[in-house]
NUPATI-138197 format. One record per residue (C-alpha): residue in three letters; x, y, z. Coordinates in steps of 0.25 Angstrom, whole numbers, padded with zeros to 4 digits, always signed. Each point is the difference from the previous one (the first is absolute). Layout:
N
ALAXYZ ...
END
This chain:
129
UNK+0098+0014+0345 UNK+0000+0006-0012 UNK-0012+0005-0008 UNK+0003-0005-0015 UNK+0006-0013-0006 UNK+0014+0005-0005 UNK+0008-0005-0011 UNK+0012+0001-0005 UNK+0004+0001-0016 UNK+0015-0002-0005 UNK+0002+0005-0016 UNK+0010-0007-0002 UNK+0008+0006-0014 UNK+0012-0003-0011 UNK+0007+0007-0010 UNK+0000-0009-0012 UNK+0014-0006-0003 UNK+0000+0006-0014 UNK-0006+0014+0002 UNK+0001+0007+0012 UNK-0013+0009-0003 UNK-0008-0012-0001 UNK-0008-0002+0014 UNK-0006-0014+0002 UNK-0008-0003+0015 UNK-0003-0013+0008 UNK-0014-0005+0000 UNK-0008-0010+0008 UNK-0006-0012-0008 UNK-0012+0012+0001 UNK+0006+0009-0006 UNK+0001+0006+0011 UNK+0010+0008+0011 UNK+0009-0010+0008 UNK-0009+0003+0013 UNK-0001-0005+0016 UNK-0010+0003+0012 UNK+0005+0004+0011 UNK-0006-0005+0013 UNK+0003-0004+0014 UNK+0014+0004+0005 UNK+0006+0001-0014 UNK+0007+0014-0006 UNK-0001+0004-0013 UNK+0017-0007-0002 UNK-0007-0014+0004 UNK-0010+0002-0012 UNK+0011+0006-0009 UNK+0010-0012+0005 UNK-0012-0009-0004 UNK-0001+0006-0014 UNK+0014-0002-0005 UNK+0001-0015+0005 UNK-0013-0001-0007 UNK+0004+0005-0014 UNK+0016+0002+0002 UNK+0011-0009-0001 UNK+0009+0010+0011 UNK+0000+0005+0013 UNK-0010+0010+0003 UNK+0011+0008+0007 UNK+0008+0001-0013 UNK-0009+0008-0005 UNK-0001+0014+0002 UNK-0017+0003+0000 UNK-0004+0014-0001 UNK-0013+0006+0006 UNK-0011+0005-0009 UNK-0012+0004+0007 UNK-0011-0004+0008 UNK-0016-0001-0003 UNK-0013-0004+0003 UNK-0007-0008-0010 UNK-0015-0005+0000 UNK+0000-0016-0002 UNK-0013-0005-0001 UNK-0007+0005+0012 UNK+0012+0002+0009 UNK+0011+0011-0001 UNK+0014-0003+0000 UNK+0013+0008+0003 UNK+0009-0003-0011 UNK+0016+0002+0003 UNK+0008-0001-0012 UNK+0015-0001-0003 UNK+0010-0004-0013 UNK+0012-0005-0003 UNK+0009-0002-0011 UNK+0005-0012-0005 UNK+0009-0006-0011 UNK-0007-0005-0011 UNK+0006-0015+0000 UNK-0004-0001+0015 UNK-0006-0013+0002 UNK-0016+0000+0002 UNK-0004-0010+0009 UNK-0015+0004-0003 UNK-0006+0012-0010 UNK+0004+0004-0014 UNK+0005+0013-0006 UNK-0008+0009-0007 UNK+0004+0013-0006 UNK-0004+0012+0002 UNK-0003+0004-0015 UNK-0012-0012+0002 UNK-0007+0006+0013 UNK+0002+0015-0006 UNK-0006-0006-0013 UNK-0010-0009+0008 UNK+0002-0012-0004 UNK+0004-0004+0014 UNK-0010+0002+0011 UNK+0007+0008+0011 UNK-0004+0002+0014 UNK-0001+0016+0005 UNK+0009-0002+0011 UNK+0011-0003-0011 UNK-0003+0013-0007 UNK+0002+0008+0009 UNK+0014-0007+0004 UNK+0003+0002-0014 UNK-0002+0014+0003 UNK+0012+0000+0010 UNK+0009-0008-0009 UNK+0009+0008+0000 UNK+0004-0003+0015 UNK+0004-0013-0002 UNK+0007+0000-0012 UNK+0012+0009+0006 
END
């Protein structure tokens, strides 16, 4: 049985069409990271398989999703481990849910942010290759 909730977060990223240095990220109707719970029988490609028919017009085995990292966040009164991934998507991918927002808006705060896509900004990196 395990001892914490655990969710997954997809970051789910683009280049812009017409600047390939310009960052935009998928948010919830929140604002927040695309996100699942994992429970019962379920593994963490379930919830990510779950995300993208969510907030993706494509197969969730098209996409190449890249681990970030693992936490443990406090949420309210309970703790929760927190797996996170990302992906990198064309820009003129249809969204079935969500809207873009560029990275220039959350560094500037314009955008509310959740941490756990901060620190999968931090890994960008790896999956953008």
């Amino acid at each position: 049985m395990l001892r914490y909730k655990v969710r997954v977060h997809l970051g789910i990223f683009c280049t812009t069409l017409r600047n390939q240095q310009e960052y935009k990220m998928l948010v919830d109707e929140n604002g927040g990271i695309p996100s699942e719970l994992l429970y019962g029988p379920h593994e963490v490609g379930d919830a990510l398989r779950k995300i993208s028919n969510k907030y993706l017009s494509v197969d969730a085995d098209w996409l190449d999703i890249r681990f970030s990292n693992i936490a443990n966040r406090d949420v309210g009164d309970d703790r929760e481990l927190h797996i996170n991934y990302g992906v990198a998507i064309p820009e003129d991918l249809h969204l079935k849910s969500g809207k873009w927002v560029s990275l220039e808006e959350c560094l500037k705060e314009h955008v509310y942010v959740d941490k756990n896509y901060h620190e999968i900004l931090s890994n960008l990196s790896l999956m953008m290759i």
